[in-house]
C-alpha positions in Angstrom: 0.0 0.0 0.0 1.3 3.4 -0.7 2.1 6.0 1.9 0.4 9.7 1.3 3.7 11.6 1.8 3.0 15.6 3.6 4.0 17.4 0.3 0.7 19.4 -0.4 2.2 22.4 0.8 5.6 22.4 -0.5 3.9 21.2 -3.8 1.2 24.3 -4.2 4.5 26.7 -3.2 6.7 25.6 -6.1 3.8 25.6 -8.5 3.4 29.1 -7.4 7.0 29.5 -8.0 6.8 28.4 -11.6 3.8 30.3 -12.3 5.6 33.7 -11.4 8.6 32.7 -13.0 6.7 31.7 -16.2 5.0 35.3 -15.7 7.9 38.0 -15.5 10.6 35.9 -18.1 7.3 36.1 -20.5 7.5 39.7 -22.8 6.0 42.6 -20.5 2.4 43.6 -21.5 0.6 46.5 -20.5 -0.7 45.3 -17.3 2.9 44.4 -15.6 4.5 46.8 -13.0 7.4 45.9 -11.2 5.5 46.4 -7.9 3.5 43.5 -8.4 6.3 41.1 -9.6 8.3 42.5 -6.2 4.8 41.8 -4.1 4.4 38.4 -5.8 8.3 37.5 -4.8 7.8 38.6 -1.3 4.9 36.6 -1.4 7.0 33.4 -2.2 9.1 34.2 0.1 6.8 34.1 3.2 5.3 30.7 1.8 8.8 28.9 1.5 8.8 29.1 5.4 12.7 29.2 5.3 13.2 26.4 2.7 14.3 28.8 -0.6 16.1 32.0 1.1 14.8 34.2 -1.7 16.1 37.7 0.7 18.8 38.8 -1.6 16.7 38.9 -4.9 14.2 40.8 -3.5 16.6 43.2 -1.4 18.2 43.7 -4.9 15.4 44.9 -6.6 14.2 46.7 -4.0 17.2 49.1 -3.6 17.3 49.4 -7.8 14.0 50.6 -7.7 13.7 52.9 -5.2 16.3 54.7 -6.6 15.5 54.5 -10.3 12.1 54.6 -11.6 10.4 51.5 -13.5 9.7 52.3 -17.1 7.8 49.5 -18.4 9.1 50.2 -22.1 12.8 50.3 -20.8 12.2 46.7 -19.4 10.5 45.4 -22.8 13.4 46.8 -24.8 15.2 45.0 -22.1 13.1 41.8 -22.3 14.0 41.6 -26.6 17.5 42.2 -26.3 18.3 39.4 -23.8 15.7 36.9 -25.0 14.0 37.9 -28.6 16.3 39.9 -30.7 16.3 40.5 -33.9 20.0 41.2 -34.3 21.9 39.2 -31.5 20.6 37.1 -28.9 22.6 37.1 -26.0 20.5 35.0 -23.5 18.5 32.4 -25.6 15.6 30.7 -23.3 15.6 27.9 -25.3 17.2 24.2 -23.3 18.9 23.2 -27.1 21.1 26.3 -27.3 22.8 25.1 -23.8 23.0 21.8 -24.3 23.3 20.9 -28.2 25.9 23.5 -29.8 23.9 26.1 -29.7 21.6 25.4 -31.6 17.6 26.2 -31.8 15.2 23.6 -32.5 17.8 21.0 -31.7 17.4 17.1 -29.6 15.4 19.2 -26.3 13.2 20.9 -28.5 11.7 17.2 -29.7 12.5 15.8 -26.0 10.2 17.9 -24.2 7.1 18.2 -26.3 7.6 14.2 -26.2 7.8 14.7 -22.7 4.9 16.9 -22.2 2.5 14.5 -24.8 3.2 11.5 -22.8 1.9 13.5 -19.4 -1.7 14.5 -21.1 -0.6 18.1 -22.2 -0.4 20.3 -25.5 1.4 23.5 -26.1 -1.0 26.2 -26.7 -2.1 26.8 -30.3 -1.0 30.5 -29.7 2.1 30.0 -28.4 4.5 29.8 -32.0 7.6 29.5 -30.1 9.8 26.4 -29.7 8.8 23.8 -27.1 11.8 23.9 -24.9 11.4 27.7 -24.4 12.2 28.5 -20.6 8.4 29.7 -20.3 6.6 26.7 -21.8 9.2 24.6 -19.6 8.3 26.6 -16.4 4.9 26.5 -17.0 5.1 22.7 -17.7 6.5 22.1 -14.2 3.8 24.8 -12.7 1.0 22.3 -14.4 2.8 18.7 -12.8 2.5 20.7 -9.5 -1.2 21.7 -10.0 -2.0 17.9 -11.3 -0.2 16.6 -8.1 -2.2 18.8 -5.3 -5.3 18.1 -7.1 -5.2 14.3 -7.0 -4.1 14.3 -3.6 -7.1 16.3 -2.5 -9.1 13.9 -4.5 -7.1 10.9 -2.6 -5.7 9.9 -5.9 -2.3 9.2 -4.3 -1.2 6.9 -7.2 -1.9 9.5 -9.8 0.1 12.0 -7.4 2.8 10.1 -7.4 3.2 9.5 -11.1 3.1 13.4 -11.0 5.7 13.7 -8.6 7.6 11.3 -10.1 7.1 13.2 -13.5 8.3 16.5 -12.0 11.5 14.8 -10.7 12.1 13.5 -14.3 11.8 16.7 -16.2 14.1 18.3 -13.6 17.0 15.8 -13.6 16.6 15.7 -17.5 15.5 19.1 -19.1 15.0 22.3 -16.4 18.6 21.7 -14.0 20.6 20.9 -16.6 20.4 24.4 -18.3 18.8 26.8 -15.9 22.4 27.9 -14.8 23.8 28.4 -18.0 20.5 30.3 -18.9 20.8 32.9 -15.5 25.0 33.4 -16.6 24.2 34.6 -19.7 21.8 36.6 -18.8 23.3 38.1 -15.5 26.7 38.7 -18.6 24.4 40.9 -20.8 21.7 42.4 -18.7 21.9 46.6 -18.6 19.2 46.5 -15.3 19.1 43.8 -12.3 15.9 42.5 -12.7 16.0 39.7 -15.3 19.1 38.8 -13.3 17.4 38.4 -10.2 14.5 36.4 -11.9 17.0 33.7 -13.3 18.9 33.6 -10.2 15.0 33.0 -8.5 14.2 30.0 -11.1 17.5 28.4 -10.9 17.5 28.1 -6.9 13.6 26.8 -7.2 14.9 24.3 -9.8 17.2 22.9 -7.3 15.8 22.9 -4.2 12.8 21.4 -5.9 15.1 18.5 -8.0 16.3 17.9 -3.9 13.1 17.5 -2.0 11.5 15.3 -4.9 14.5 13.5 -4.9 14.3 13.1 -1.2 10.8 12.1 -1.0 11.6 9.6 -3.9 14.1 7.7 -1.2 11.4 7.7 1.6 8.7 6.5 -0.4 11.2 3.9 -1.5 12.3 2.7 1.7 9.1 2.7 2.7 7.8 -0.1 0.0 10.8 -2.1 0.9 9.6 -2.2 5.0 
């Protein structure tokens, strides 16, 4: 019989995690201001309850902007140079540039969408970009974390699992393995602190989350064999 392991909590805080890291690397619309991103960070912070010490990022950011004012056109200039171009690209967000040459388009790119098919889920018809974009990927792992907590609450535990077992997967194979070469480049080329500070946000959520599932995976292992 399967033991329901305490993760609901931890699980709903790094789907939140995801889901604001999948918001402010996305291109700036209209509606963003850096006072919500900063409030949404804090936020996280409070929820990790000491396990991700997120204090220097937002300290960061903090200081920058209460010094400089936050031009939302500056930061979407910003947001093309490091991640759209059309000239030069100096941070790509895409997992093949990292890990195949540098290349886009390359092995990852048909990796993960295979990945993502076999777990149930389709990219978006509007989203044109390449599947192992660091958006679709964070928003990938925000989704395993919402599938987890709901089949738990629904008593599910097989299903949650097979999620949890899915997350640990696509971290130990796809998200880890770039996520640091990713925030370099981008801490390299950035003019202001904030995409910085957002890499530097996703890559210590990455890891800390690749631990505890790995972690859990051992207990629940142990367990069976008691």
């Amino acid at each position: 019989m399967m033991k329901k392991t305490d993760n609901t909590y931890n699980t709903r805080f790094y789907a939140d995690c995801y889901t604001w890291a999948a918001l402010v690397l996305s291109h700036p619309n209209e509606s963003f201001t850096m006072e919500e991103a900063l409030l949404g960070l804090e936020e996280l912070a409070e929820e990790a309850a000491g396990e991700v010490d997120l204090a220097q990022e937002i300290e960061a950011l903090r200081r920058h902007y209460e010094h400089q004012r936050f031009d939302l056109l500056e930061l979407q200039k910003e947001h093309s140079y490091l991640f759209i171009g059309p000239f030069s690209l100096p941070a790509p967000p895409y997992e093949s540039y990292y890990r195949h040459g540098r290349v886009m388009q390359g092995e990852s790119s048909h990796r993960v969408e295979v990945f993502y098919r076999e777990t149930g889920m389709e990219i978006a018809a509007h989203f044109k970009d390449a599947p192992d974009h660091l958006v679709l990927e964070t928003e990938f792992m925000a989704g395993l974390c919402v599938l987890e907590t709901e089949a738990e609450a629904a008593g599910d535990l097989a299903r949650a699992e097979d999620m949890r077992s899915r997350q640990r997967v696509f971290l130990a194979a796809h998200l880890t393995q770039w996520v640091g070469a990713f925030r370099q480049a981008v801490e390299e080329n950035a003019r202001e602190p904030f995409y910085p500070a957002a890499g530097r946000v996703l890559e210590k959520i990455a890891f800390k989350h690749r631990s505890k599932l790995e972690a859990l995976s051992v207990l629940a292992g142990s367990g069976r064999e008691s």
